[in-house]
C-alpha positions in Angstrom: 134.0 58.7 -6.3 131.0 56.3 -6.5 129.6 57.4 -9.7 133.6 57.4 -11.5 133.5 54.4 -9.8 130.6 53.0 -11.7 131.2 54.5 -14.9 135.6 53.6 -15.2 137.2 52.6 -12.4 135.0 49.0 -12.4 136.7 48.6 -15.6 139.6 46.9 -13.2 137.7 44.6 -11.2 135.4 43.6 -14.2 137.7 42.3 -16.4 139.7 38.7 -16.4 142.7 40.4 -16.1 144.7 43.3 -14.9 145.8 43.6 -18.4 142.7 43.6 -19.6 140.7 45.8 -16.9 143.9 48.8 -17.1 142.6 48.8 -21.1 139.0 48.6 -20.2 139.1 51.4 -17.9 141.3 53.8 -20.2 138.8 53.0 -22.6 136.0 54.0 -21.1 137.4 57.1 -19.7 138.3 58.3 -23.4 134.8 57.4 -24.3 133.4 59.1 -21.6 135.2 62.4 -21.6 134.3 62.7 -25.5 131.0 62.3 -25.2 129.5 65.8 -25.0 126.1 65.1 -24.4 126.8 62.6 -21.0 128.4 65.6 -19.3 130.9 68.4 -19.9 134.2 67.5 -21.4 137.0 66.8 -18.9 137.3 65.7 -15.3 137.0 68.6 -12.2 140.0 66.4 -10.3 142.5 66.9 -13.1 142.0 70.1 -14.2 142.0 71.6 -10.5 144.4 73.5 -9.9 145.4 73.9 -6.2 146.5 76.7 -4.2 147.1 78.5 -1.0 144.1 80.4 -1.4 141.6 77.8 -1.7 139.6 76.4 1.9 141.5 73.4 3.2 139.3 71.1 2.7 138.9 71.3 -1.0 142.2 71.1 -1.1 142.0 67.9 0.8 139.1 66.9 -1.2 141.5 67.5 -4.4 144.4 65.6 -3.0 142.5 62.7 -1.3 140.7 62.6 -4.9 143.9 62.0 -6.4 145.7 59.9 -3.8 142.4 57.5 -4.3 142.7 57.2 -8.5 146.5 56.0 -7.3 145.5 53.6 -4.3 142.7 52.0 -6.9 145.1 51.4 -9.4 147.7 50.0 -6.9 145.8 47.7 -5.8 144.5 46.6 -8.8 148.6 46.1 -9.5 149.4 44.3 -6.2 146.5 41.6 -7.1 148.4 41.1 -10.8 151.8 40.4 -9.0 150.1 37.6 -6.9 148.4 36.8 -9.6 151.4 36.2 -11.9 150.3 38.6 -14.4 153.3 41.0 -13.6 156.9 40.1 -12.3 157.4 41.1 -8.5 160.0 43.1 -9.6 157.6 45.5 -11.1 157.9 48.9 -9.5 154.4 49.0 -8.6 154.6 52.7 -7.6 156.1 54.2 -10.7 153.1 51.9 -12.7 150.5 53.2 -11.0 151.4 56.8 -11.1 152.2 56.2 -15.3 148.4 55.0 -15.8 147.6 58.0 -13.5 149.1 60.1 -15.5 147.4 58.2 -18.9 144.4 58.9 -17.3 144.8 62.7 -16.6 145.9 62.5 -19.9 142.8 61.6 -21.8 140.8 64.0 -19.5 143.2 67.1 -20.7 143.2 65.7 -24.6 139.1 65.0 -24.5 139.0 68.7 -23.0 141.1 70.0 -26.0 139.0 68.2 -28.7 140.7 65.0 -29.0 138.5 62.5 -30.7 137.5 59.2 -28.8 139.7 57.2 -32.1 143.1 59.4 -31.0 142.3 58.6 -27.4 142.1 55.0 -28.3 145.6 55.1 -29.8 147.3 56.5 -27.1 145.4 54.1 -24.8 147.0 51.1 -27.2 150.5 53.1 -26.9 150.1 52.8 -23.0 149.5 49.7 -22.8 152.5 48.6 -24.8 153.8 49.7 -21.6 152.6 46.9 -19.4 155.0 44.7 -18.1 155.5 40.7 -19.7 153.2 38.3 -17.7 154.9 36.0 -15.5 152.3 33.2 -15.4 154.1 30.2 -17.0 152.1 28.1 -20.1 149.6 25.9 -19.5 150.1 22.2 -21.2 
């Protein structure tokens, strides 16, 4: 988690924004998983598959994996709302799991051959998916 913390997931806390940090860390992840020559294409936590088979605890190292890419983005979410960058009425939950799923989704794409330019339209799609800010003008 440290070193996907260093390379994306600081993307959220970096930026001025929520806004801005969601597109800054969906941007680096499609740059990253296309980059052959940083590391193999694709991310071990999303294309695990798990099963009864498999030890517990890498299960639970999946899962808890997972269930941390969710709780980072949450957060991240719950400081926009008291930040007026998102209405209250947001359904944080369902948000958090949609960039989740964005994010899974460039990791499967990048593995498939996507190119970093594709990636970056479908990051521009999700974002159209953010909800309006609630922070009022400034005069």
């Amino acid at each position: 988690m440290q070193l996907t913390r260093a390379l994306l997931w600081r993307h959220l806390d970096d930026a001025p924004s929520a806004k801005e940090g969601m597109r800054g860390l969906l941007l680096a992840t499609a740059r990253e998983l296309t980059n052959c020559e940083g590391h193999p294409i694709g991310c071990m936590v999303t294309f695990a598959t798990v099963d009864e088979t498999m030890p517990a605890s890498v299960i639970a190292a999946i899962r808890n994996a997972r269930r941390d890419w969710l709780k980072v983005i949450r957060e991240r979410l719950e400081t926009a709302v008291a930040d007026n960058e998102i209405p209250r009425s947001t359904d944080l939950e369902s948000l958090s799991r949609f960039f989740v799923g964005v994010v899974q989704s460039i990791g499967l794409q990048a593995h498939d051959g996507a190119a970093y330019a594709e990636l970056e339209n479908l990051v521009e799609l999700a974002m159209a998916a953010w909800p309006a800010s609630t922070a009022r003008p400034r005069a």
